[in-house]
Structures are given as C-alpha cells and as structure tokens.
N, C-alpha and C positions, 0 to 999 in steps of 0.2 A: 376544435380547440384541444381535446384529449389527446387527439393522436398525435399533433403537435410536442407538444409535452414529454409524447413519446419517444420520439423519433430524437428531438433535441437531448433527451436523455441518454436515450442510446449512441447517439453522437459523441456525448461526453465518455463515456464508457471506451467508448472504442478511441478514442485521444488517449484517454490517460492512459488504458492500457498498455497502448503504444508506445507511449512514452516512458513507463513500467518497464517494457523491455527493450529501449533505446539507450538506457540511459545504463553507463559502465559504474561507475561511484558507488560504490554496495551502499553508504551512508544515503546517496541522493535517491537511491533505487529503495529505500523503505521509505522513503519521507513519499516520491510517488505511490507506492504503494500504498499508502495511508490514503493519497488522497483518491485512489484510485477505490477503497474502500468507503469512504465518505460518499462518492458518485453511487457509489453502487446499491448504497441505502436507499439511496435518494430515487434510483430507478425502482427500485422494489416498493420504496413509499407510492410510487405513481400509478405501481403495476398494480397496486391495492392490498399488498401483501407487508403490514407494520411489524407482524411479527417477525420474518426474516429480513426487513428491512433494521430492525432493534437488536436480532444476533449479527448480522452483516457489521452494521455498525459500532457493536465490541469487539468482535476478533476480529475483521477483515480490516478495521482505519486503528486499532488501538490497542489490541494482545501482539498480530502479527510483524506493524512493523518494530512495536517495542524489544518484543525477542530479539529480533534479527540486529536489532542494532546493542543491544546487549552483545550479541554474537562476534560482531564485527567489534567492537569495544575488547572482549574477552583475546582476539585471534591478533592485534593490534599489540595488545602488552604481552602475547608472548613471543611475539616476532625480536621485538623490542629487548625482551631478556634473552634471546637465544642474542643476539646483535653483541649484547653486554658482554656475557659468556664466553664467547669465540676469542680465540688469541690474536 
C-alpha cells in the first residue's frame, strides 16, 4: 500500500513537471508551477519528510509562482508604455 502511494505520487510529480515545461504562457507556466509545487509537498508528506514538505509548500506552490507573475505583470506594462511612447 505505501509503495503505491509512492509511485502514484511520483507519477504526479513527473506530469506536472511535464507540463511545467510544456506549457508556453509564462502566466499558465507559474499557475503550473504552483501546482506542480503543491504535488510536491505532498510527495515529501508521503516520503515522511513534513518539514520540507511545509518549506516546499511556501516557496515551491506560493512565494515562486507569486513572483514570477508579478514579473510577467511588471514586463507587460512596460511593453505597453514603450507601445504608447513610439511615434
């Protein structure tokens, strides 16, 4: 039954990942990443490890892709005023 657990876990892991770098949309590409962070808690919860499954799960599902789409938000409106700008 544990190893089960395992394996299904790592299965998830290796999906999202996949899809993490499938996917072009830098917006879609941190919302997987998020969830791709969530997965990964949840393999560490199983592997028996709560404490890196509880840092996993603040920076890896909710600091990282929060930045990044800050990022993508910040590189957006300056595209935008250079666009304005131009003759």
């Amino acid at each position: 039954m544990g190893e089960a657990v395992i394996v299904v876990a790592l299965l998830l892991v290796a999906v999202s990942a996949t899809a993490a770098v499938a996917v072009r949309d830098p917006v879609r590409q941190s919302l997987v990443l998020a969830v791709l962070g969530v997965v990964l808690a949840v393999l560490f919860t199983v592997l028996q490890a709560p404490d890196v499954a509880l840092s996993q799960l603040a920076v890896g599902s909710a600091l990282t892709p929060l930045l990044l789409l800050l990022t993508v938000r910040k590189v957006k409106r300056r595209g935008r005023r250079r666009r304005e700008n131009e003759p």
